[in-house]
C-alpha positions in Angstrom: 6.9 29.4 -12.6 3.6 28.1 -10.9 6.2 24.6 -10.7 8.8 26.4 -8.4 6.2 27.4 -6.4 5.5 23.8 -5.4 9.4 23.3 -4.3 9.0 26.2 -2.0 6.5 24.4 -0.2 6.6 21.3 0.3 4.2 18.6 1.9 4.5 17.3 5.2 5.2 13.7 3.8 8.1 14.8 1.4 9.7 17.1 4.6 9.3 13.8 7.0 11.6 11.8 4.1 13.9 14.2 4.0 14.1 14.5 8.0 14.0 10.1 7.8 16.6 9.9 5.5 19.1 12.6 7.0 21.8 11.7 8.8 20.9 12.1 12.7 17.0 12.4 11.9 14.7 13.7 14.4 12.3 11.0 15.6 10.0 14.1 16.9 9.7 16.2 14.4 9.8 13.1 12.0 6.3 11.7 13.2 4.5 15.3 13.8 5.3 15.5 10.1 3.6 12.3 9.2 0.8 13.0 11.8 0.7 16.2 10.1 0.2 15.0 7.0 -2.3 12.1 7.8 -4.6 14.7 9.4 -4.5 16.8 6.2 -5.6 13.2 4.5 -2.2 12.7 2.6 -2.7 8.9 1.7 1.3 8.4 1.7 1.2 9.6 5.6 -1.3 7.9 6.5 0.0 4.4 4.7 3.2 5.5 6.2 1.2 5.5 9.7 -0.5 2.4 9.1 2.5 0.6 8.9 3.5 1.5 12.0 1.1 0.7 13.9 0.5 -2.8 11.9 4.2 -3.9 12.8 5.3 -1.3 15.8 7.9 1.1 15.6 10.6 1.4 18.1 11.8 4.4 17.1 8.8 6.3 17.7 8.0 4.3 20.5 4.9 2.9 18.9 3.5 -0.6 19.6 1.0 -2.7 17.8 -2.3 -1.6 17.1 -4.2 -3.7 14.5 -7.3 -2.0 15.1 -5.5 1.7 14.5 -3.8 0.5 11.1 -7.1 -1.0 9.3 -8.4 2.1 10.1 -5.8 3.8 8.4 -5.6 1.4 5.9 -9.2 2.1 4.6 -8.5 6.0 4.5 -5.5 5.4 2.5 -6.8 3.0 0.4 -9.4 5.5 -1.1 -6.5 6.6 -3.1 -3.6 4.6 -2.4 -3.7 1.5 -4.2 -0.7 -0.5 -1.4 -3.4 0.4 0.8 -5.5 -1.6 -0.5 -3.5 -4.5 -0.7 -2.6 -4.1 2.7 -6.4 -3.7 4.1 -7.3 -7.1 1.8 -4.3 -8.9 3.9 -5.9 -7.5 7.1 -9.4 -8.8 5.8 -8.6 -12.1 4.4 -6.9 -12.8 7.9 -9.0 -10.7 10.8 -5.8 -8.8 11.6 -7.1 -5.4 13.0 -10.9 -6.3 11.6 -13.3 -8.9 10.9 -12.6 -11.7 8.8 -14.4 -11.4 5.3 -13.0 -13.6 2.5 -15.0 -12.0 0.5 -14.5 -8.6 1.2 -11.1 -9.6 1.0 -11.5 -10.7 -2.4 -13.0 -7.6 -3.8 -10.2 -5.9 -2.1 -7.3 -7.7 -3.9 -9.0 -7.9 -6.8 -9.9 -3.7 -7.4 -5.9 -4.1 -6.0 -5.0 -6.1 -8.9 -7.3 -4.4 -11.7 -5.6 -1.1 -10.6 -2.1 -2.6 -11.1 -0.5 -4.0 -8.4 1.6 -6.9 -9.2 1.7 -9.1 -5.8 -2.2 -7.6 -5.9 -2.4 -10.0 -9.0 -0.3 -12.8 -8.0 -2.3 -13.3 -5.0 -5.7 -12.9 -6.3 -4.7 -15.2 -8.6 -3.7 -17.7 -6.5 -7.2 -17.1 -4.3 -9.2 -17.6 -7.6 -6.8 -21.3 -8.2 -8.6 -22.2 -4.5 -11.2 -20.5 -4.3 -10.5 -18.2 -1.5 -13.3 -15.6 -1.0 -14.7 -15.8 -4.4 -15.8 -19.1 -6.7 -13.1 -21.1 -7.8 -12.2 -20.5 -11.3 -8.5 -21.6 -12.9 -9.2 -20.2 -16.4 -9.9 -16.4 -14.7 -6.3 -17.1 -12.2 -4.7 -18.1 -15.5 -5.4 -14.9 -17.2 -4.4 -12.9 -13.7 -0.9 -14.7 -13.7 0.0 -13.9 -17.4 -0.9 -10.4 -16.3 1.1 -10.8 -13.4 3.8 -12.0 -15.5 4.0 -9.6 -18.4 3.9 -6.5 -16.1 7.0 -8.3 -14.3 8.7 -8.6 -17.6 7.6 -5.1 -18.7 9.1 -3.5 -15.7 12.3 -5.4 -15.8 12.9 -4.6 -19.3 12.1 -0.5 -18.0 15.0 -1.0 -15.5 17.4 -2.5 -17.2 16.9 0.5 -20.5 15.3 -1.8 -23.3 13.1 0.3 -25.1 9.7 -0.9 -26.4 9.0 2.3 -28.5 
């Protein structure tokens, strides 16, 4: 029962998706939603934020602001492991903050640990060159078969073989 109590109320985030997705959706009441829901410390709202502000959103009639989405970014990464991806971008190429390669690094590389697949093909690329952290090809070799047998794994999920 306690479960059909959670349908009944839903969180800002999940009512903004079903506003986004309708067919005529209210821009308004679409963004107090997310805004809503970033406040309360949602990391999905404020990712969803982030993103706007990292690329603009005409729809909502909201430009650029680098600065705004890295700080976003770092709320949401707390929890939200695209997040984190995203801030490491940000970092490795002083879009919205300073530009720490190694910061950046560490980023990707909790990013990749926690599962992320382009998390892992990037830091692995990083670690072929060097980027932020001491070169080492045996540690981006590892990474990529990671990478690569995640990849695999998931394809083989969507396409109903069974590994049981």
């Amino acid at each position: 029962m306690k479960r059909d109590a959670e349908f009944a109320n839903p969180e800002p985030f999940d009512m903004a998706l079903v506003e986004y997705y309708s067919p005529k959706p209210n821009w308004t009441r679409y963004r107090k939603l997310i805004e809503l829901g970033s406040k309360a410390g949602d990391p999905l709202a404020q990712y969803a934020m982030a993103t706007w502000y990292l690329h603009g959103e005409p729809n909502l009639r909201i430009r650029e602001d680098s600065r705004r989405a890295v700080s976003l970014l770092r709320k949401a990464a707390l929890s939200f492991n695209r997040a984190m991806y995203d801030l490491a971008v940000c970092t490795m190429s002083g879009v919205g903050t300073r530009r720490d390669p190694e910061r950046a690094y560490g980023l990707m590389s909790t990013s990749a640990r926690l599962g992320s697949i382009p998390a892992m093909y990037t830091q692995a690329e990083w670690l072929q060159v060097g980027f932020g952290t001491t070169r080492n090809r045996r540690k981006a070799q590892e990474v990529l078969r990671r990478a690569k047998a995640l990849s695999k794994a998931m394809r083989g999920s969507l396409h109903g073989s069974r590994e049981d």
